[in-house]
PLY file of the C-alpha trace (Angstrom):
ply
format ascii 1.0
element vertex 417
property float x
property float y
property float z
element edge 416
property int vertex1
property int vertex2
end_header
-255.24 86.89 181.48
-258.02 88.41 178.99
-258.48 92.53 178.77
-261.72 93.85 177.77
-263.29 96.52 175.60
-264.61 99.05 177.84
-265.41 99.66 181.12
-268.80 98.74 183.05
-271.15 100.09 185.37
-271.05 99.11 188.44
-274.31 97.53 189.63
-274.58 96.39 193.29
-272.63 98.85 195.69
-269.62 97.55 197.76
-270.35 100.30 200.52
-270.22 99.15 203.93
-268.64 96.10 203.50
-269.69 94.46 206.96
-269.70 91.18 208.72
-273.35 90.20 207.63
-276.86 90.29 206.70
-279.92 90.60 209.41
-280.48 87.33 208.51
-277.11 85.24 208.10
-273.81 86.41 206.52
-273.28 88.24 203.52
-269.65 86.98 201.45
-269.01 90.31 198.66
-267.39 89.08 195.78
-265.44 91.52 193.25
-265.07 89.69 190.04
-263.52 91.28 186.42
-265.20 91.07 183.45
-264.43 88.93 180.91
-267.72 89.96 178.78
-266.66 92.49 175.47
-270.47 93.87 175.78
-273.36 94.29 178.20
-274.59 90.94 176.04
-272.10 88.22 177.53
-271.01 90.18 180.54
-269.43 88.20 183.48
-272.22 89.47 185.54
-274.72 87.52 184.58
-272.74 84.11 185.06
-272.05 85.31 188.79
-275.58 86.62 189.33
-276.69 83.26 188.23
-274.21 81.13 190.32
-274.52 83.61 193.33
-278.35 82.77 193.28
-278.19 79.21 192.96
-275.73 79.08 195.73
-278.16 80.75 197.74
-281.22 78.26 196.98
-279.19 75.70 198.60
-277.20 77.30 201.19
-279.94 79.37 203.67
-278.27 81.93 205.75
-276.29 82.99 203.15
-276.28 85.79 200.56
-273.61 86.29 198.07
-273.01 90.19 197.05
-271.46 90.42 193.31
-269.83 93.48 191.92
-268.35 92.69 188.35
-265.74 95.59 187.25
-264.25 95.84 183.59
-260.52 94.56 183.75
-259.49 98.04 183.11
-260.62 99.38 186.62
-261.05 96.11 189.24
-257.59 95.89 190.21
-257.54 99.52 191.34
-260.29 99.47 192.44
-259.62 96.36 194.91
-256.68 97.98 195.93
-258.59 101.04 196.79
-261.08 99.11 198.74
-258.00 97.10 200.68
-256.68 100.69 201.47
-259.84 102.12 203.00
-260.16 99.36 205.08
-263.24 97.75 203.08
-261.79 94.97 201.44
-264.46 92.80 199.88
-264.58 88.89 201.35
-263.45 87.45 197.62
-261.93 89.04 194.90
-261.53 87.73 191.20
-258.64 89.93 189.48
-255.16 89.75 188.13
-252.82 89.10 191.15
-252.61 88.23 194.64
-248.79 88.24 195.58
-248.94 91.60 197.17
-252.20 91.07 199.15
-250.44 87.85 200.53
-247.14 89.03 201.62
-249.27 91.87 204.09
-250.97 89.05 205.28
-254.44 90.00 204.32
-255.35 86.74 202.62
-256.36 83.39 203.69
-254.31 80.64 202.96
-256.08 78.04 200.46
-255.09 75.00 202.77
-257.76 76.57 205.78
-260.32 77.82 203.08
-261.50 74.99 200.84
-261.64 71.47 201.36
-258.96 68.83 200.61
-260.61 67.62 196.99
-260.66 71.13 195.66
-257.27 71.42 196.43
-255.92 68.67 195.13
-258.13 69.91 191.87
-256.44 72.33 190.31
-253.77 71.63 187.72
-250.27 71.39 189.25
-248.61 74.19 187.75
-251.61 76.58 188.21
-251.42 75.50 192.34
-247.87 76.26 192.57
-247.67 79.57 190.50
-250.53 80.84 193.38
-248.07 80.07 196.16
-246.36 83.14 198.33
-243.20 81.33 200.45
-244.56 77.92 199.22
-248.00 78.95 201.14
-251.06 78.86 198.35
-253.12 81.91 198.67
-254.01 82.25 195.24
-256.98 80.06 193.54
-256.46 80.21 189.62
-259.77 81.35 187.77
-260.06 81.54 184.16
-257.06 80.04 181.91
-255.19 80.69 178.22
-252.32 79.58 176.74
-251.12 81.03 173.07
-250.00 79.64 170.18
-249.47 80.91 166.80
-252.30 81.86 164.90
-252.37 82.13 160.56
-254.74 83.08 158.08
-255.12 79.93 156.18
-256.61 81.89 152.97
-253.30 84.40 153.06
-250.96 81.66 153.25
-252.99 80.11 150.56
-252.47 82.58 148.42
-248.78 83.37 149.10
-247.29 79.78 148.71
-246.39 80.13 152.44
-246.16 77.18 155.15
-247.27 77.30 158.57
-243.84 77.82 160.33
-241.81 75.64 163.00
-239.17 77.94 163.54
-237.68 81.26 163.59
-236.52 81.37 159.79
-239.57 79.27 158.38
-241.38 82.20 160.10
-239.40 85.34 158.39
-239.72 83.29 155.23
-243.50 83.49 155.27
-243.63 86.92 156.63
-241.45 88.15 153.42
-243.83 85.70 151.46
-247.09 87.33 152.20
-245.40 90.90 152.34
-244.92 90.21 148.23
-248.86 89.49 148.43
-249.68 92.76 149.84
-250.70 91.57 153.23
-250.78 94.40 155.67
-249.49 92.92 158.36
-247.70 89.77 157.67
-246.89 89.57 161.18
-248.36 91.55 163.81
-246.17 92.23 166.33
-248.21 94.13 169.19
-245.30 95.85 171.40
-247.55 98.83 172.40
-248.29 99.12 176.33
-251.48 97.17 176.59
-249.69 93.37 176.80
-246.61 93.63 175.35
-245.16 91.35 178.57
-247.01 88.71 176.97
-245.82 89.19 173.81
-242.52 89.84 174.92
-242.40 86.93 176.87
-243.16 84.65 174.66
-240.83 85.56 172.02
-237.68 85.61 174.98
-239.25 81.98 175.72
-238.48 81.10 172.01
-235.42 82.06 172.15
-234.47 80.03 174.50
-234.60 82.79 177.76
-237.54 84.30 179.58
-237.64 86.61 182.71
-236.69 84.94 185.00
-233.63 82.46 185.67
-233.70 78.36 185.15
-233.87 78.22 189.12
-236.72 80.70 189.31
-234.47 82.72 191.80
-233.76 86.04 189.99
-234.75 87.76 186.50
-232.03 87.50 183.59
-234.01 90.03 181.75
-230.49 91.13 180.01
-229.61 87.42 179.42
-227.61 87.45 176.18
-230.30 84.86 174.93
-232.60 87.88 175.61
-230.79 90.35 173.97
-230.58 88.01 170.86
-234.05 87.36 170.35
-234.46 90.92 170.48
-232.00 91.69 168.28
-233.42 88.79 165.47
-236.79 90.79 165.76
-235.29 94.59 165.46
-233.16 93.47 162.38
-234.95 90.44 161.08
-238.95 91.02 161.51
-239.13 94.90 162.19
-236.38 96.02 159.89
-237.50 94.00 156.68
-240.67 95.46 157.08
-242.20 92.26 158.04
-244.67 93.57 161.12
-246.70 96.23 158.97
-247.21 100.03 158.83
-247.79 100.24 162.55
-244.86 100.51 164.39
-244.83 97.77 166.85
-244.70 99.67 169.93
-247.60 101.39 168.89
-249.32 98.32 168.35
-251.35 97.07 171.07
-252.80 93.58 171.36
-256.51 94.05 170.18
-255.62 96.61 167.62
-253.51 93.71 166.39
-256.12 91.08 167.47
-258.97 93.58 165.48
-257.02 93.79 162.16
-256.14 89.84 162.36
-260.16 89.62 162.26
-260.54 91.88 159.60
-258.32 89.64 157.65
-255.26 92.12 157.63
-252.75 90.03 159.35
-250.68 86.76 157.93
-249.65 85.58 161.42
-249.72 86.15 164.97
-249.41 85.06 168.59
-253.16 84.38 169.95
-255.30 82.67 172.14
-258.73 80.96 172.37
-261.47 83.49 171.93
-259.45 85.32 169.03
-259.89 81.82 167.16
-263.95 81.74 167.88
-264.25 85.62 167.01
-262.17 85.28 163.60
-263.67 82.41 163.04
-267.39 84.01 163.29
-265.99 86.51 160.91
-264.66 84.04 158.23
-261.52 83.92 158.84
-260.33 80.80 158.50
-257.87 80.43 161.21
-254.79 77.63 160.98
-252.88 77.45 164.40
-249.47 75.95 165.45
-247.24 75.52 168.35
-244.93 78.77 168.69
-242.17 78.47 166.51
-238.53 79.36 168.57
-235.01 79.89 167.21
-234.10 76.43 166.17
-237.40 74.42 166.74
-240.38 74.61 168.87
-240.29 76.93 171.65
-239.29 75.61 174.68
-242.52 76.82 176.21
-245.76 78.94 175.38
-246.91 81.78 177.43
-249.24 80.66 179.94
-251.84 82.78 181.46
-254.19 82.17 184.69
-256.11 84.91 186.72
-256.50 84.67 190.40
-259.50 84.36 193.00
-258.61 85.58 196.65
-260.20 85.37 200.06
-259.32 88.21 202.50
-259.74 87.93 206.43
-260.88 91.55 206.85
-264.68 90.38 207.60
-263.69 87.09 208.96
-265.82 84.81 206.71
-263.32 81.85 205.96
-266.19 79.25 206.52
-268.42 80.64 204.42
-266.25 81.60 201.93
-264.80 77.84 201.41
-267.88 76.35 201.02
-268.82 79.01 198.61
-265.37 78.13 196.39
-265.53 74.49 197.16
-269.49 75.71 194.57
-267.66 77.60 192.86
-264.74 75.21 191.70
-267.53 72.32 190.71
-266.87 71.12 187.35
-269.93 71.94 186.11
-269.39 75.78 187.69
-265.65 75.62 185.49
-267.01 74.09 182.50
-269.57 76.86 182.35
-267.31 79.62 182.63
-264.49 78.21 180.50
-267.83 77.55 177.64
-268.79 81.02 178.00
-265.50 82.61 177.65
-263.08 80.40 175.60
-261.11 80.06 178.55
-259.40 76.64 179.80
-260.11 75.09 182.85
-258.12 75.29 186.17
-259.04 71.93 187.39
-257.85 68.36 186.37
-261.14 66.81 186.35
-262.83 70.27 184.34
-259.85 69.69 181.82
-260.04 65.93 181.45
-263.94 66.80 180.81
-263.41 69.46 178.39
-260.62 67.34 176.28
-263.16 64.22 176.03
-265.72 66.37 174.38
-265.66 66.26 170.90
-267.56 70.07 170.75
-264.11 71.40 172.17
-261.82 69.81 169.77
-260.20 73.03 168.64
-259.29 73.92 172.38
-257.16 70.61 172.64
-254.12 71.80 171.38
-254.57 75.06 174.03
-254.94 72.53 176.54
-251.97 69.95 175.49
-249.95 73.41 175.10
-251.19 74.68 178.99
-249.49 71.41 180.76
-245.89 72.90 179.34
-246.02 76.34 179.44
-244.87 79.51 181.78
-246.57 81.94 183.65
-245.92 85.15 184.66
-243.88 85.35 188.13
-247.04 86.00 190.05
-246.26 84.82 193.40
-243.24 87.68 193.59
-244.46 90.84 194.60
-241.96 92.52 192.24
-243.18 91.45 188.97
-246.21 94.57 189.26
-243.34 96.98 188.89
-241.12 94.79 186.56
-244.14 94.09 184.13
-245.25 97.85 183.57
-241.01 98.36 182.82
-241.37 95.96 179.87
-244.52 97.42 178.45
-243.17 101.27 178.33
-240.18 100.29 177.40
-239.73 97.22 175.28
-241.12 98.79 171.93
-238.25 100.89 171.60
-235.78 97.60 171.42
-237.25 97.13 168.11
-237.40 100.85 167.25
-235.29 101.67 163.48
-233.06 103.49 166.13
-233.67 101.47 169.23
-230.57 99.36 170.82
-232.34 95.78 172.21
-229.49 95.70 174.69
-229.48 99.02 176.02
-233.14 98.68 176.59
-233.60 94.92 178.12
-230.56 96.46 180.93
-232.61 99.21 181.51
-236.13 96.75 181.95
-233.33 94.67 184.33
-232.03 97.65 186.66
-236.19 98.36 187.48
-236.24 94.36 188.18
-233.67 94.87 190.46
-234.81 97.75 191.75
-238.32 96.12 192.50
-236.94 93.01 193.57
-234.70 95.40 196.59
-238.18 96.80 197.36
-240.12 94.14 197.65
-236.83 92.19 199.95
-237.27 95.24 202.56
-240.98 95.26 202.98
0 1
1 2
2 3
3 4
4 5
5 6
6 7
7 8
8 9
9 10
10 11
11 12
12 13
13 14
14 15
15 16
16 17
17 18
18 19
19 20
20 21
21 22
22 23
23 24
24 25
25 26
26 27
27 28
28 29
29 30
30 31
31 32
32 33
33 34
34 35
35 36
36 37
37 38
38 39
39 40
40 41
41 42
42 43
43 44
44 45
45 46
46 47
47 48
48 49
49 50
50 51
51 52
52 53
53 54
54 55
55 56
56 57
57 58
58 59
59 60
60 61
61 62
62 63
63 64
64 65
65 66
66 67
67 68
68 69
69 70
70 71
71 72
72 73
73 74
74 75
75 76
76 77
77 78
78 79
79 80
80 81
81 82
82 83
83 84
84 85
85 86
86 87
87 88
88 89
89 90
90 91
91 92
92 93
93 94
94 95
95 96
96 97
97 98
98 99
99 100
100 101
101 102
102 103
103 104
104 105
105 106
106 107
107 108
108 109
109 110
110 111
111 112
112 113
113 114
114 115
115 116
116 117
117 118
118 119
119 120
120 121
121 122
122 123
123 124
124 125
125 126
126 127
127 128
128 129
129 130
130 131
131 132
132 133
133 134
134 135
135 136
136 137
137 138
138 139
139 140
140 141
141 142
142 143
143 144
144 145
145 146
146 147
147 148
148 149
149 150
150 151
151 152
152 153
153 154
154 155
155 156
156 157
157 158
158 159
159 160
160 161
161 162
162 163
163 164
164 165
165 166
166 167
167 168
168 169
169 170
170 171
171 172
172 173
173 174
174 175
175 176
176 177
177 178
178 179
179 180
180 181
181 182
182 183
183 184
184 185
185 186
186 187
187 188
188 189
189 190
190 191
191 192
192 193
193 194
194 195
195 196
196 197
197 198
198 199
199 200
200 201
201 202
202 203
203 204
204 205
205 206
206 207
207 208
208 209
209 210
210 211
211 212
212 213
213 214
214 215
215 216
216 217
217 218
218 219
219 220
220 221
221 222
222 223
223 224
224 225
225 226
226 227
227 228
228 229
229 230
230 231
231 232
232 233
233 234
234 235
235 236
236 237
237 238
238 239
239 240
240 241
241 242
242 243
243 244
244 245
245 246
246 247
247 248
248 249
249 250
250 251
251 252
252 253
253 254
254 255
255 256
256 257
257 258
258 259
259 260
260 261
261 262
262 263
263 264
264 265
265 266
266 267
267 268
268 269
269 270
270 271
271 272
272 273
273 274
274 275
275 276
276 277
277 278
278 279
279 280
280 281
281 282
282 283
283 284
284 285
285 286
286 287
287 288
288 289
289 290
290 291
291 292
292 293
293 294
294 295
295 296
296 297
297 298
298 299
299 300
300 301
301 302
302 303
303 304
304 305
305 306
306 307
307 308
308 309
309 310
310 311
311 312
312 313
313 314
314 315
315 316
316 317
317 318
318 319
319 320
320 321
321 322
322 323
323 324
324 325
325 326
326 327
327 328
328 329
329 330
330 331
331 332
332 333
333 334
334 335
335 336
336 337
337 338
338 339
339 340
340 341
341 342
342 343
343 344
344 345
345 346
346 347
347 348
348 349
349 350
350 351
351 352
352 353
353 354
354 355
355 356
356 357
357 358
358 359
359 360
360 361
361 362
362 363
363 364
364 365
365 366
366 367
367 368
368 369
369 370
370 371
371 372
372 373
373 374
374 375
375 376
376 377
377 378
378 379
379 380
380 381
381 382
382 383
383 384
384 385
385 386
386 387
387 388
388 389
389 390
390 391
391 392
392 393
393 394
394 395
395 396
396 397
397 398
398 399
399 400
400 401
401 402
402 403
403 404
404 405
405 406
406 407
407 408
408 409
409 410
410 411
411 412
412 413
413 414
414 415
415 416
């Protein structure tokens, strides 16, 4: 769910990942970093938790590396492949770890209370074959973000749908607004992006039955089609080509007040907020209405058998999925809770009244295809490829069937592993 700035150091050594301490067991934990500086890194919240785990539990000791988002998938992977694979990992995705059957299964890990915690569709997108192996960490959602002193100024409206939207980008593009909507379709997330555009127009990646992608859907092709000749070709998305745009370049100039409109999430609204910006925020407009869903985005924690510490391990996420534990995290990182009882919390509390509609918008949304081992391979299509569907001389059909033949391609490797 969240990238990050730049990479960090890593400060506690995963070498000779063994069974245990002198002393009792030792459970190594890999966890990304959702910190944008060495002030609010994420290492600091597990250092704390790891310790107070450890004043309670004697006998064991919980080992925390925390590894920029940039490098802690590969770097998982790598430990996996050598045969070191750390006891718990916190990254992006857990399909492929599950399908070689190097994960625990959630139902022997954690207790039954934890389980039954986390919000439905969160649960069910970390299933493999209907078998949970994933536990969500961390959540977002998106909706559509506007600077409230631009559309001031322009005589625009906050948009519901597709048109209301063009009309406000061509609005504050006679204002001199640099980017009246920034359209970030350069390879750092453009699968959100892209996503949640396809959801507005009524399609997304994958079918109604959840079977198969329909990334050449003619609902697919449409949407991109309305953007090429509607958004990109009226010069509505600024002087940066979108598929040069990346997400914080477009997240950066939004903050620097540069940009009417665009699709964002939590912590954009707290950091353009800090920087006056006064940030309005509606649900994402679609083609004739609200979309039929928002992008919704959860990160994954993962227990692996290598070292053969599933008791440990549970009662060290049954701590770790506390309320208090979620709240804490989800405070420190404008992130939403992944349990029911975190979520119920967080929505009572008057402090977190701007993160209501996030939350209302969380319960309806789509995630990623996670649990299918293909979507690695089908997601890194989209972001080299999509920004040319919107290219002066790109063709949005041509493009989404060539994003479709990798699907297929992925989904044929992954059926024959």
């Amino acid at each position: 769910m969240t990238a990050v700035l730049a990479a960090l150091t890593i400060t506690t050594s995963l070498s000779g990942c063994g069974t245990g301490a002198a002393d009792g067991v030792t459970l190594k934990l890999v966890a990304a970093d959702y910190g944008s500086t060495d002030a609010n890194t994420s290492e600091k919240y597990w250092n704390d938790l790891a310790r107070a785990y450890e004043k309670k539990t004697p006998g064991v000791k919980v080992q925390v590396t925390v590894l920029s988002w940039k490098d802690v998938d590969r770097e998982v992977a790598e430990m996996v492949e050598r045969g070191e694979a750390p006891d718990m990992a916190q990254i992006g995705a857990y399909a492929d770890y599950a399908r070689d059957g190097k994960l625990y299964p959630i139902d022997n890990l954690v207790s039954v209370p934890t389980q039954a915690n986390f919000l439905p569709m969160l649960r069910q997108a970390g299933e493999v074959d209907r078998v949970q192996y994933g536990l969500p960490f961390g959540a977002s959602t998106r909706m559509l973000f506007f600077n409230e002193k631009l559309f001031e100024k322009a005589g625009a409206e906050p948009p519901a749908d597709w048109d209301q939207l063009r009309k406000a980008a061509a609005q504050l593009k006679a204002k001199d607004v640099k980017f009246p909507f920034a359209l970030p379709l350069g390879s750092e997330e453009s699968q959100a992006e892209t996503m949640m555009w396809l959801l507005g127009g009524g399609g997304g990646y994958r079918d109604t039955t959840g079977t198969s992608y329909q990334i050449d859907s003619p609902a697919n092709v449409e949407t991109m089609t309305w953007l090429k000749e509607e958004l990109v070709g009226k010069g509505l998305t600024g002087p940066v080509a979108p598929g040069d745009l990346d997400r914080q370049q477009a997240f950066d100039a939004f903050v620097r007040g540069e940009v009417g409109m665009l699709n964002g999430h939590p912590t954009l609204m707290e950091t353009a907020e800090k920087a006056g910006v006064k940030v309005g925020t509606v649900p994402l407009p679609g083609v004739d209405g609200k979309a039929k869903a928002t992008l919704g985005v959860a990160d994954w924690m993962m227990a692996f058998k290598q070292n053969g510490h599933r008791k440990e391990i549970g009662e060290f996420l049954d701590f770790v999925y506390t309320d208090k534990n979620v709240l804490e995290f989800s405070d420190r990182y404008d992130l939403l809770p992944v349990t029911v009882t975190a979520s119920d919390a967080m929505e009572a509390d008057p402090e977190h009244a701007a993160l209501r509609p996030f939350l209302e918008e969380l319960a309806g949304s789509e995630l990623y295809p996670v649990g299918e081992t293909s979507w690695a391979k089908v997601s890194e299509s989209v972001k080299k490829n999509i920004g040319r569907a919107v290219a002066p001389d790109g063709n949005p059909r041509a493009v989404l069937e060539e994003i479709a033949r990798d699907a297929r391609a992925a989904e044929a490797s992954a059926s024959a592993r």
